[in-house]
N, C-alpha and C positions, 0 to 999 in steps of 0.2 A: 783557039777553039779546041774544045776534048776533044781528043782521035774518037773515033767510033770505037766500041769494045767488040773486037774480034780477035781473042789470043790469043797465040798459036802454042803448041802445049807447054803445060806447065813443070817448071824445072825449079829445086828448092833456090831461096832468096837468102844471099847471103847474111852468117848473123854475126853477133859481136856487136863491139861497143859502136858501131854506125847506128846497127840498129836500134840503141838508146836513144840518140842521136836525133835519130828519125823521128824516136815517138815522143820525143819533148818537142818538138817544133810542130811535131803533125797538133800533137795537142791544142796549140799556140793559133793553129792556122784554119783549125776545124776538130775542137774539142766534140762533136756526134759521132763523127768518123772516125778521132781514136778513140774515142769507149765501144764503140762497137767493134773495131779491130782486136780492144783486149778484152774483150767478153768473149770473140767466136776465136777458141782457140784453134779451131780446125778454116780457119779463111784461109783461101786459095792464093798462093804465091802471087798471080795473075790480079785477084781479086786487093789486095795489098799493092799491088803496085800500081793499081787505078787509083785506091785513095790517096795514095801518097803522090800522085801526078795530079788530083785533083785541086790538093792543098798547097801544092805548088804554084799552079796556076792563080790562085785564091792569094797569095804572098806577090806574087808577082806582077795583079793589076792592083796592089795596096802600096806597090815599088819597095816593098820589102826585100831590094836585090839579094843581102848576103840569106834570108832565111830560105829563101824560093830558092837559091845555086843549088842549097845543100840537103833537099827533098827535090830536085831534077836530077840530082849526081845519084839521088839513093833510087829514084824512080828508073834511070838509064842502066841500074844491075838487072831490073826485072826481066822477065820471061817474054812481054808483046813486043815482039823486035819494032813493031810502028812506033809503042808509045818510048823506047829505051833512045830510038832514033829522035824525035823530038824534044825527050828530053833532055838531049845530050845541046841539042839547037840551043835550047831555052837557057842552058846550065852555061854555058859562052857569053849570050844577051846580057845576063846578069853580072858577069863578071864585068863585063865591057864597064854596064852601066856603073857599078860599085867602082871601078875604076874614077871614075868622072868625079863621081861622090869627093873622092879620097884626092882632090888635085890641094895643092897647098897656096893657100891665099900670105900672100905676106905682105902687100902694100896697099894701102887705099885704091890704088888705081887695077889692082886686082881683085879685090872686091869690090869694086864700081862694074867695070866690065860685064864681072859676074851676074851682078845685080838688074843691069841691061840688059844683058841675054836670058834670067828668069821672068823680067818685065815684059819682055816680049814674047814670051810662052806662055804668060796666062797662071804665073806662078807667083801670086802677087806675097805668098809668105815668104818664101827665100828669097827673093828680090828685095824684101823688106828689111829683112835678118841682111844680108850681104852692103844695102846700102846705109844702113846705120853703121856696121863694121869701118865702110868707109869713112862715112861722117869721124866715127869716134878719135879713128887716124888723121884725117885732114877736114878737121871744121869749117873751116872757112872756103873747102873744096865749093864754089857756086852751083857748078855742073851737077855735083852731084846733090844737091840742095833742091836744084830744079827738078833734078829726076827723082827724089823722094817727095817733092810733093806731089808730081804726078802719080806716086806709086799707094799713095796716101786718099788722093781723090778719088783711082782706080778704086781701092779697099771699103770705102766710103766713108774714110775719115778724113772732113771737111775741113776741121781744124787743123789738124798736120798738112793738110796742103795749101793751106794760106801761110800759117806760121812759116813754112819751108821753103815757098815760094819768095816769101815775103825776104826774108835770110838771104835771097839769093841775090834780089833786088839792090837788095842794101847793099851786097857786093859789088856787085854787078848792074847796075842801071840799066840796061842793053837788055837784059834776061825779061822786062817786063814788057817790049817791045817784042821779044821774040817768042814769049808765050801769049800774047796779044794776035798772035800770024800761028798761031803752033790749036790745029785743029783739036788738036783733043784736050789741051786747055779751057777753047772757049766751050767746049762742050761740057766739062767740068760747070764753069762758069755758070751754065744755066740752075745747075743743081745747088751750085752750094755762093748764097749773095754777096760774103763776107770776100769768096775769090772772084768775083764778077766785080766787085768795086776794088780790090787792089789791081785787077788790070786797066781799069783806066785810066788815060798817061794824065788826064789832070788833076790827082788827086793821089795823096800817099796811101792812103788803104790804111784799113785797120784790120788787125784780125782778131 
């Protein structure tokens, strides 16, 4: 949420190559707000570090981690001790998250994991990107075969979740049994006919 703008007096904002810095991303983040920044040559230190806290925020629910650290870091120089304190909050948040970003995947079953725990957030593109990553390393992985095509029917592509399903089956015969009992298969199932007929156990499916 913005702080409310009540700030307390104004004291000059430090300059230099930051403040380059600042106004390429400010740019990036809220191209009105820096042309009007470089039009009013006379904007208020206070007044500056509300846009640049503004565009931060604006980077920050886009999960633009590293661009929002580095307008909360320039925002946290400014004059309203409220908004320097929250920004300094937000400029940590970010780092944590960019953290997370930057974990190093090296084996199928690290990108599967992965791909699990974005499937389960509702992240159904990186979930997608992380469980092909797997696939590419261990093809014949079943598990993960089953959880792309559920990731694929989530997406609403009908086709990749039968082709995927189907792969999995064919490994694993047991897998067509267990998305037969697995609730949100058969809910799939109603949507897409091509995966409602490879789950019934008398009959191979086509897709």
């Amino acid at each position: 949420m913005t702080p409310k703008k009540k700030p307390n007096a104004a004291t000059p904002v430090p300059s230099g190559a930051g403040g380059v810095r600042t106004a390429q991303v400010l740019n990036q983040a809220n191209p009105k707000a820096a042309s009007n920044t470089e039009n009013d040559v006379s904007v208020r230190p206070v007044d500056l570090q509300l846009k640049v806290w503004d565009s931060a925020v604006q980077l920050f629910s886009r999960r633009r981690y590293d661009e929002a650290a580095q307008l909360f870091r320039e925002a946290a120089k400014g004059p309203a001790v409220h908004v320097a304190d929250k920004a300094r909050s937000y400029e940590q948040i970010c780092e944590r998250q960019t953290a997370k970003t930057r974990v190093e995947f090296r084996t199928a079953e690290d990108h599967f994991c992965y791909g699990v725990e974005r499937l389960n957030a509702g992240d159904l593109s990186h979930a997608r990107t992380h469980l092909s990553q797997a696939l590419r390393l261990q093809p014949e992985g079943d598990h993960i075969l089953y959880t792309m095509a559920l990731c694929c029917g989530f997406s609403g592509d009908g086709n990749g979740a039968c082709e995927n399903l189907k792969r999995a089956i064919d490994l694993e015969p047991k897998n067509r049994v267990m998305a037969m009992q697995d609730s949100e298969f058969t809910s799939l199932a109603q949507q897409f006919p091509a995966l409602r007929a490879l789950l019934r156990a008398d009959v191979s499916g086509e897709c």
